[in-house]
N, C-alpha and C positions, 0 to 999 in steps of 0.2 A: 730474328728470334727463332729458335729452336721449336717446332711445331709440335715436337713430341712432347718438351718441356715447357709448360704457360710460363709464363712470369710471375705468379705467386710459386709454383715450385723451385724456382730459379731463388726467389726470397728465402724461401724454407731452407734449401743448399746453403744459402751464404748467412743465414740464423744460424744454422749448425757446424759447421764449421769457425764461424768467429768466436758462437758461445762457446764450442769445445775445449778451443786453444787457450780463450782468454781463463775459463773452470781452473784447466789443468795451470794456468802459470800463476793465479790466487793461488792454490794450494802451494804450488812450489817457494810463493814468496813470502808466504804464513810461513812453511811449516821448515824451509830451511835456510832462507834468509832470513826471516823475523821480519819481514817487515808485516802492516798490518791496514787495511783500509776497506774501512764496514760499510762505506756508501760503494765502492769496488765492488763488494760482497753481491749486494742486495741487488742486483743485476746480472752478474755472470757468473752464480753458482753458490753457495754455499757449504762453507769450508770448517764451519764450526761442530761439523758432525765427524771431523776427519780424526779427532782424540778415540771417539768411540766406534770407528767404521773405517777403519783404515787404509789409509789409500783409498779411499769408494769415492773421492772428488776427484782424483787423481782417473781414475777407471772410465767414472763419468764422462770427464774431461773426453777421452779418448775416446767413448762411444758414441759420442755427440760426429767427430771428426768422418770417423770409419762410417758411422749412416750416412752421413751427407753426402759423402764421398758415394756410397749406392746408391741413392736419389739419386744422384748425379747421372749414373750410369743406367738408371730404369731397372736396379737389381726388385725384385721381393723383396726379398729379405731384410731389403731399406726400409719397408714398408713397414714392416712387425717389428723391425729396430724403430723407426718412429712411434708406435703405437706405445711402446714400453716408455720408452724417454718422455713422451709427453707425461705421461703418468706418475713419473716421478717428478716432475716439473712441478704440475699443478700441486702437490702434496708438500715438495721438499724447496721450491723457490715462489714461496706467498713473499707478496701479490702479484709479482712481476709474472711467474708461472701463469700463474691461474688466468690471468688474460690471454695470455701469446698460444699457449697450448692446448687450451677449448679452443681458439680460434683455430690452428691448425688440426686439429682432430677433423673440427666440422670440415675443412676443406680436401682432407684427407678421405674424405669419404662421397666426393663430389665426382659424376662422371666425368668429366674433363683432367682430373687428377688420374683419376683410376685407369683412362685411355691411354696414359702418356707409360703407361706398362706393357709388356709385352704378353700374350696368353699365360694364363697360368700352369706350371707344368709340375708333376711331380708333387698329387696331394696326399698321400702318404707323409714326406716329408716332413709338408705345415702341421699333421696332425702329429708328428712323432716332438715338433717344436712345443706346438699348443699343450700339448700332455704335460712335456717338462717343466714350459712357466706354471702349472696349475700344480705341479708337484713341488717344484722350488718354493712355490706361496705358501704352500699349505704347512711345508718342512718350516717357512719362516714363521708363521702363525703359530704351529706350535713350541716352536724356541721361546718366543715374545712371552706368549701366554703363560710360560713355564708348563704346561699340561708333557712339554718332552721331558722336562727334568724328572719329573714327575715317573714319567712312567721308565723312563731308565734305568731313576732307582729303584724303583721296584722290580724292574726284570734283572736288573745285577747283583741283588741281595738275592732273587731267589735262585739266578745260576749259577754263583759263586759265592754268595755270602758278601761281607764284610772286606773292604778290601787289608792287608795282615802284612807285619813287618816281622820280617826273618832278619833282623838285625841281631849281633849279639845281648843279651841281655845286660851285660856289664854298660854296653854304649849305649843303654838307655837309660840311663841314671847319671843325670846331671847336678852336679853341685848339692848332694849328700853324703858324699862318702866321709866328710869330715865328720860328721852328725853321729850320737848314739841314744838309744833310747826313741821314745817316742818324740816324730817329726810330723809336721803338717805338709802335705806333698800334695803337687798337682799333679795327678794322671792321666795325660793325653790320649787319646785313640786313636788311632786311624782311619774311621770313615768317617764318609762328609757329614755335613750337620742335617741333610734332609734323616740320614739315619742313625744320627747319634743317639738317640734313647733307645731303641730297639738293642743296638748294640752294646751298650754300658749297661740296660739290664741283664744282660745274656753273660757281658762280662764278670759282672759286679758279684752275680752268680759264682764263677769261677774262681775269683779271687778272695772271695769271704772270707775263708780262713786267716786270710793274714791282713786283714782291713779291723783296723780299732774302732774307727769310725767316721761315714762319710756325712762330711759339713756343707757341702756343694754340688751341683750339678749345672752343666753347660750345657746347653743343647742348642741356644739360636746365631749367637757369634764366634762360638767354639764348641768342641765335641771332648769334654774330659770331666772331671771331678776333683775337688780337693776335698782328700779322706787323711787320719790322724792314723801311721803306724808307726810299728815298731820296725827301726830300719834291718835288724836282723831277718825282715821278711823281701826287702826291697828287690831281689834276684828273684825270689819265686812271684812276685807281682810281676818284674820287667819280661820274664820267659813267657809268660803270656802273645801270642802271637796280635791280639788287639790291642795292645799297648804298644802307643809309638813312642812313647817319653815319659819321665820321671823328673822332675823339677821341685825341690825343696821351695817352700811359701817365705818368702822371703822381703822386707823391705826395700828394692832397687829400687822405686820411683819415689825420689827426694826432691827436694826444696831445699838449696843451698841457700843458708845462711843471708847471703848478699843478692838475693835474687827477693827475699822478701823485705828488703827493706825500701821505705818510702824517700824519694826525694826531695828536698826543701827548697827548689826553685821557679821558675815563672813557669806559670801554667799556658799549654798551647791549645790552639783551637783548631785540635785536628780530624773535624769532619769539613773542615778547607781544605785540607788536603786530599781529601779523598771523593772528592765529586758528588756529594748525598744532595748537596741543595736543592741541584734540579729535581732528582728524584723524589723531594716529599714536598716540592711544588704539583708533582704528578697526582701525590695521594698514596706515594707509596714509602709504608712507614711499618713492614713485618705485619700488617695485620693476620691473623689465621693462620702465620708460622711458629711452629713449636722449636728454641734453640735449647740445647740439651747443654748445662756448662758442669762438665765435670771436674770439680776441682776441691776446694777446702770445705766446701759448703756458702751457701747462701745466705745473708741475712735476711730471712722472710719477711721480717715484722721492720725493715727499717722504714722510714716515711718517704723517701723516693726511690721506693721500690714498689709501690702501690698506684693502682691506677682504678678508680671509682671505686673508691673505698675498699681496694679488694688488693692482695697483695700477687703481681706480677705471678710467681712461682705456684704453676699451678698441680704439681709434683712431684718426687723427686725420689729418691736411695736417700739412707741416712746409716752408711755403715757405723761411723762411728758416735755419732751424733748430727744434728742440723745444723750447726755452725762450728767449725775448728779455730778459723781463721781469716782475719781481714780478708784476705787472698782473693778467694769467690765470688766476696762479695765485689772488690774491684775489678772484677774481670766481667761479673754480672753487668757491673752500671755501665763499662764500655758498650755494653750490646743493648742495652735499653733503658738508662735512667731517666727516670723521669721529669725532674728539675732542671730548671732553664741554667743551672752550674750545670750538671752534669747530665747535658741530654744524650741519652744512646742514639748509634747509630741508624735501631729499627723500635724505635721507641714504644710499637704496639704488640709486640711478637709476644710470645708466653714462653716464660722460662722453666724448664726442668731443673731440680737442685740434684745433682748426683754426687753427692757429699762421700769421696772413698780415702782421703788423707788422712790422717790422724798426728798426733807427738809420738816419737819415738826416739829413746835416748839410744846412742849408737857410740860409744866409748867415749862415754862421759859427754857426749855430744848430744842436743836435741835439735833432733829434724824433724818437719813435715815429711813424714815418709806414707808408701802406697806399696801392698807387694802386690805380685802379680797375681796373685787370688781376687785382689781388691779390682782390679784395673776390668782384670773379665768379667766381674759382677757387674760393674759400674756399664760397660758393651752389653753386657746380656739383658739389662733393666732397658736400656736403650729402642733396643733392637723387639724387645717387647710390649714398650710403650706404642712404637710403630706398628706392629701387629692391631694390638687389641684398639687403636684410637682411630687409627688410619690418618694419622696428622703431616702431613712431611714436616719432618722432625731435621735440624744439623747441628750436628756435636762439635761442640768447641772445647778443645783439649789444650789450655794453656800449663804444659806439664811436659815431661820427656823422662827418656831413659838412655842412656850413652849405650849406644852400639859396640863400641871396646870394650867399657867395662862389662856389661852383662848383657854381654851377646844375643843367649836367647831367651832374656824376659824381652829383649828387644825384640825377636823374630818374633813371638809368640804375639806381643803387642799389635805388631801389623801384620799380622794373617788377619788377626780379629779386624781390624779395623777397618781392612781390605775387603775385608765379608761384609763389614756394615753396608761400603758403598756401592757395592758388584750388585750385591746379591738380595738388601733391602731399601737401596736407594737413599742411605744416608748419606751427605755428605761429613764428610770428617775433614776438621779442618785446626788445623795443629800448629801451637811455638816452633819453629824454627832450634830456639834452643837461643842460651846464653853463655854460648862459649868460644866468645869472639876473641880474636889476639889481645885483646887488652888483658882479659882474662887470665890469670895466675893460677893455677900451672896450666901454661897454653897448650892444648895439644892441636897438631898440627894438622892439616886438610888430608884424608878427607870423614875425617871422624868427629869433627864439630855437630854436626845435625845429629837430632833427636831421634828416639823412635818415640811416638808414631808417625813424626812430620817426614821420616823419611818413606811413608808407605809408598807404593806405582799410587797406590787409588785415593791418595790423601794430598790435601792439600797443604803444603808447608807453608807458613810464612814468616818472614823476618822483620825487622824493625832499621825505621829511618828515624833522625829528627827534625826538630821542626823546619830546617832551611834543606828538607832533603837528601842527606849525606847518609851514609849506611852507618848506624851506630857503633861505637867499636866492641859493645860486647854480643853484639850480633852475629848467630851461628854459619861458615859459610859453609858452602859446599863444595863437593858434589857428596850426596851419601855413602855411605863406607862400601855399598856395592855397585855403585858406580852411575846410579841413577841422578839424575838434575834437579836440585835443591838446592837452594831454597825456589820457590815457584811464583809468588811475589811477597813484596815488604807493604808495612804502615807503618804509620806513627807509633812509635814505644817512648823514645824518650820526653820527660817530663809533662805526662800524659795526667790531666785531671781524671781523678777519679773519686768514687763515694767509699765512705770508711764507717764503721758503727756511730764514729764521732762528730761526723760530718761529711769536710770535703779536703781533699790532699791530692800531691802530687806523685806518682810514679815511675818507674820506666822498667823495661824488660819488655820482652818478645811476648811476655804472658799478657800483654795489652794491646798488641799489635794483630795477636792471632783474634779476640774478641771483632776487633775494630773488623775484620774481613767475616768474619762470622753472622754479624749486622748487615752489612754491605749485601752477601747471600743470600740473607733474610728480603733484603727487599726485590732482589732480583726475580726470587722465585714466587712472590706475592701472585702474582697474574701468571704465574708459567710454573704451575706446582708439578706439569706432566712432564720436564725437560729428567734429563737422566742426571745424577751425578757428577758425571764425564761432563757433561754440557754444560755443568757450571762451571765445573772448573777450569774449561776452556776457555768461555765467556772471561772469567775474571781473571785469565793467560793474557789473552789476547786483547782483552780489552785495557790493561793496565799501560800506563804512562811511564814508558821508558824512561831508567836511570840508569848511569854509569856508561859501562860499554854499552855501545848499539849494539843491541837483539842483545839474546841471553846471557848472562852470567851471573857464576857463580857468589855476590856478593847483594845483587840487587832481584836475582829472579829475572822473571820478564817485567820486573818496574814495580810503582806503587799503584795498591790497587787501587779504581777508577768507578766507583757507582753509576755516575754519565754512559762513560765509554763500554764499561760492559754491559750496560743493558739495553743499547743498540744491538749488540749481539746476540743475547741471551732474548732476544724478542725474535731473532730469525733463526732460531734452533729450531730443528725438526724435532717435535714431540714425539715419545714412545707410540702415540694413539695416531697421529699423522700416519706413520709406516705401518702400523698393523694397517689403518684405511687402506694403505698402498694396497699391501700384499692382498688383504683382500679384494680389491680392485682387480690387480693384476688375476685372479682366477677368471674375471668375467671377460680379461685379455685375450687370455687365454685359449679361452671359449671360441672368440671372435677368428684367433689365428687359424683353430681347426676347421671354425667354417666358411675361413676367406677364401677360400677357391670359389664357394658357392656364391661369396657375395663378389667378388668381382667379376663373374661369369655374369650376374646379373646386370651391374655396373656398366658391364661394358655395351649391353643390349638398349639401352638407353639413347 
């Protein structure tokens, strides 16, 4: 045996090294093979932070290797690589961490470890190291905290202002030039939403003159207004250098005809398919989770919809009124009915009504239609409910908007949506779309997916039936810009659901996305601190492959799985875990600047 090296650091070498390789080949096998295995996971690393921390298992991986490799060699600088990794250990690999790494800390700090180094040389060095982890921490703490965002904005409004689009005027006016007379327009801005009231008053100012009258204001999911002019002013509005858009108020979010009608076949029992049992064997059943279903409206007052005497929906938007249509209502009872017909799938959670559809006859036609005035209110009541309540709230959007046809109420739709999940930790979780090949007039891939299911920060999902097979009027993928959607499927077709009149059967993606909405719900019961990203991860990774092995474009990464993702969604690093870190790592830090001194002593021993 090596007398410089005892035989616990010989163990610590071949810990670090095996755990590094085996870190870095979990992520490689998640994240480009698809394959996926959560008791793998809970041992050599955690891979489920890798959606929102890119590459950083992949890094790990490899720091694990390269320190071992200096132990090995009696470098320092092995040492302060140790001190760090353990620290992310205990925080980022519970429970497995938490034992192995307090253990080696205490032993790392033992004269017989400490002797097997050579003198310390070069403390300037440690202290120029030690400085940086405590600046790194502290740069991470204030990201986490938002107190950077914070103060960014504020020193970028005051050194430059607003940021300003020198666009021409004309290309900021979208789908009005048909129009005469007085229009209802949305007026976009260009800065972010921490300063979009500052700026729209400053604007709104400017623009007066040629403003009829403003009906709206965005400020938490988007930064614009919808005000009533006269379009002979719409070039002196767009010259404005705060204006980044002009977009006529318009009905694009419909309800095709065949997408509201009910099925008249056997009813299926699909929270079998979808892994819940075990989980409300657990106790977890959405207690304390707020789901936001934005759709035709809610039947408040039906009788299972009511839970001790009290009705589910405990508030909501009512643009046009509180109930439109069936629709809401069956999209509600997937996520939480009450009755042993139609029991949801998070039967305790509380529902928001965000009622934004209405009738709208469209050439001789009546549709369930939404414009995109409606769609932003419907985000902004959202995003505000999370403010003032403090409830993790997730928005179920069984609804869409074709990325062909109207491109950008589509963009516009998922910036917002985008924002809900970044920026207030909503999940948003959306239809897929019903515009599968069966569908007449088919249009071909890759313009089937919806916006908002097509958002980076949303989750799409598509519809199977009962024996598993991907329904044929199910949206496929990949989204019009090229991003992977659908993300995973449920059960759509011939789906029970509650009606004002009872109980019926349906099908469409608009049952499918509820049924994962539920699913979310109970995930995040016990794990309210996980991010967005982490769920949708969990409910990636954790879903029961269909079709092609690993991803595609018809089934996602599979149907989702309650069981399987919440084995994951339990070993997610929480937001409050890593701030612990980061503050830990300053008392690291510390340690590094004053390890010359401490292993000076160390070695006196």
């Amino acid at each position: 045996m090596n007398q410089k090296n005892p035989l616990p650091k010989h163990l610590i070498v071949a810990f670090f090294m095996i755990h590094g390789l085996l870190y870095s080949m979990n992520f490689i096998l998640v994240d480009i093979i698809g394959i996926w295995n959560k008791y793998f996971n809970v041992i050599f690393g955690n891979v489920t932070m890798s959606d929102t921390f890119l590459f950083l298992p992949l890094i790990l991986g490899a720091s694990y290797v390269v320190v071992g490799y200096g132990l090995l060699a009696n470098e320092h600088w092995a040492r302060i690589g140790l001190f760090l990794l353990c620290l992310q250990g205990i925080f980022i690999e519970f429970p497995f961490g938490v034992i192995v790494y307090l253990s080696i800390l205490i032993y790392s700090l033992t004269p017989s470890f400490s002797k097997s180094f050579p003198k310390t040389k070069g403390v300037a060095s440690y202290q120029l190291a030690g400085v940086s982890v405590i600046v790194v921490a502290i740069v991470a703490i204030l990201i986490m905290t938002g107190v950077s965002q914070g103060i960014l904005s504020f020193t970028s409004y005051k050194i430059r202002g607003h940021a300003l689009s020198y666009d021409s005027a004309e290309s900021k006016i979208i789908d009005v030039e048909e129009y005469l007379g007085q229009v209802d327009v949305l007026i976009e801005f260009t800065g972010d939403i921490t300063m979009a009231l500052q700026q729209q008053d400053e604007t709104i100012i400017e623009i007066a003159p040629y403003i009829t009258e403003i009906k709206q204001r965005f400020s938490e999911a988007s930064n614009g207004i919808i005000a009533s002019v006269d379009t002979r002013y719409l070039l002196d509005i767009a010259e404005n250098e705060n204006v980044l858009r002009i977009t006529k108020v318009k009905p694009s979010f419909r309800f095709l005809p065949y997408e509201l009608e009910q099925a008249q076949m056997q009813r299926s029992t699909s929270y079998l398919q979808l892994g819940t049992e075990e989980l409300w064997n657990q106790g977890l059943t959405g207690k304390g989770i707020t789901v936001a279903v934005m759709d035709t409206g809610i039947r408040e007052d039906h009788p299972d919809l009511q839970r001790d005497g009290q009705s589910i929906v405990v508030g909501g938007l009512h643009l046009y009124g509180e109930y439109v249509h069936d629709h809401g209502t069956m999209v509600a009872s997937c996520i939480a009915g009450q009755s042993e017909d139609v029991k949801g799938i998070a039967p305790d959670v509380n529902l928001l009504n965000i009622e934004v559809f209405h009738w709208e006859t469209i050439g001789g036609v009546s549709y369930l239609s939404a414009t995109n005035a409606d769609i932003l209110q419907g985000f902004e009541f959202v995003a505000n409910w999370k403010k003032l309540t403090g409830d993790y709230v997730i928005l179920s959007c069984s609804w869409g908007v074709s990325a062909q046809s109207y491109s950008h109420d589509a963009d516009v739709c998922i910036e917002s949506a985008n924002r809900l999940a970044v920026q207030y930790n909503i999940p948003v979780i959306a239809a897929a779309g019903n515009s599968g090949p069966t569908v007449k007039p088919y249009t071909s891939i890759p313009y089937q997916v919806m916006a908002p299911a097509g958002g980076e920060h949303v989750l799409a999902v598509g519809a199977i039936d009962p024996l598993n097979n991907i329904a044929p009027f199910s949206s496929r993928g990949p989204y019009y810009n090229g991003l992977n959607k659908p993300d995973v499927v449920a059960p759509g077709v011939n789906v029970i659901v509650l009606t004002p009149t009872g109980v019926d059967v349906a099908s469409g993606t608009s049952f499918s996305c509820p049924y994962v909405s539920g699913i979310a719900a109970l995930l995040v019961q016990e794990n309210t601190d996980v991010s967005s990203e982490q769920l949708y991860d969990a409910l990636k990774r954790g879903a029961t492959d269909l079709g092609t092995e690993g991803y595609d474009y018809e089934y996602g990464y599979g149907v989702a799985s309650g069981e399987g993702s919440y084995a994951l969604i339990t070993q997610s690093v929480s937001q409050f875990f890593i701030l612990i870190m980061f503050i830990a790592a300053i008392g690291i830090g510390l340690i590094i600047i004053a390890y010359p001194m401490i292993n000076k002593k160390l070695r006196k021993r």
